[in-house]
N, C-alpha and C positions, 0 to 999 in steps of 0.2 A: 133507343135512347137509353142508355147509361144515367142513373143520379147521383146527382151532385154528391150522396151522402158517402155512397160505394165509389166514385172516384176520387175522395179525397185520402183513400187506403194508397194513392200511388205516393202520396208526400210522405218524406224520410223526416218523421217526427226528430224535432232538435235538429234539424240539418240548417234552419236559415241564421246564416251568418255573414260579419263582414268579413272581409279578406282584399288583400289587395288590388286595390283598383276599381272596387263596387262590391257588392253582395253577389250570396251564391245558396242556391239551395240544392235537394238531390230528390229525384223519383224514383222511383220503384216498380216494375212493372208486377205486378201481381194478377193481373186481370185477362189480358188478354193480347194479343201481339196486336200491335196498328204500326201504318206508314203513316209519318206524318206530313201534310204538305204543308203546316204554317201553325204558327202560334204565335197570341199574343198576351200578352203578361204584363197586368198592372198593380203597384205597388201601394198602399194605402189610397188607392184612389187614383194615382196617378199613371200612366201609359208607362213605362220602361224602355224608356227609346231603343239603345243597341243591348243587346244579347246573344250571346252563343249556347248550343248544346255543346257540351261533350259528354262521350258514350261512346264505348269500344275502341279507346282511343285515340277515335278522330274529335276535332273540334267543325262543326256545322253553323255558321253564323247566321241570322236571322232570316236573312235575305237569300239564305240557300236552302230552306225547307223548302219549298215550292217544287223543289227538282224530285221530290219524293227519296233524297239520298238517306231517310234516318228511317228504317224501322227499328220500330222499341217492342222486341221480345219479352216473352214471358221471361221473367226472373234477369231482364236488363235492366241495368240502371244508370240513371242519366243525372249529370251536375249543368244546373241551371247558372251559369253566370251574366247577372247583371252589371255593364261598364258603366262606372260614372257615378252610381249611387250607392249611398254608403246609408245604416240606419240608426237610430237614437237607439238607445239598451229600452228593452223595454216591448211591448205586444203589437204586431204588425198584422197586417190583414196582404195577404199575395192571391189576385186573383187569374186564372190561367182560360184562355180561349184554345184549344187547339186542334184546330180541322185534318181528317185523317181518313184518306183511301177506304177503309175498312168502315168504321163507325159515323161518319161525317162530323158534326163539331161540338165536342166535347169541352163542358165550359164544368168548373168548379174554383174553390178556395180554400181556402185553408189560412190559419191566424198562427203564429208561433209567437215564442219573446227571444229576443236578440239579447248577448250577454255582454 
């Protein structure tokens, strides 16, 4: 098991922001390669219904982690886009579940402020 404090080194400090169409943040792999089969991602409290990765130029949508198509290498980096949700300027709480071939389910957060 990985802690919460050392996996919160994958979030791209200042990366969470809005953009068209919902918010988006970015990871960073710094740690260790893992396959991902699934994540889940809630926003102040709230579940994030739809979201996609993209990394390496493909876009993976939520419902296709499962297929194990996203490994995240050492020194990849991945943009989280959340559809649909948009946030206030101001200090947000993002919490992430993400179960993975390699390490099994790696759950941490991270707080940023939106501009």
């Amino acid at each position: 098991m990985i802690p919460p404090s050392v996996l919160r080194q994958l979030y791209v400090q200042g990366s969470l922001t809005n953009v068209e169409g919902g918010l988006a943040f970015r990871l960073r792999n710094n740690l260790a390669p893992a396959t991902v089969l699934g994540m889940e991602i809630s926003v102040d409290g709230e579940p994030a219904g739809d979201f996609e990765v993209r990394s390496g130029g493909r876009t993976i949508g939520a419902g296709e982690l499962g297929s194990g198509t996203l490994t995240f290498r050492v020194r990849d980096e991945a943009e989280i886009f959340v559809r649909g949700r948009t946030l206030a300027p101001g200090r947000h709480r993002v919490e992430l579940k993400v179960r993975t071939k390699e390490w099994g389910v790696l759950a941490f957060d991270f707080e940023d402020e939106t501009k």
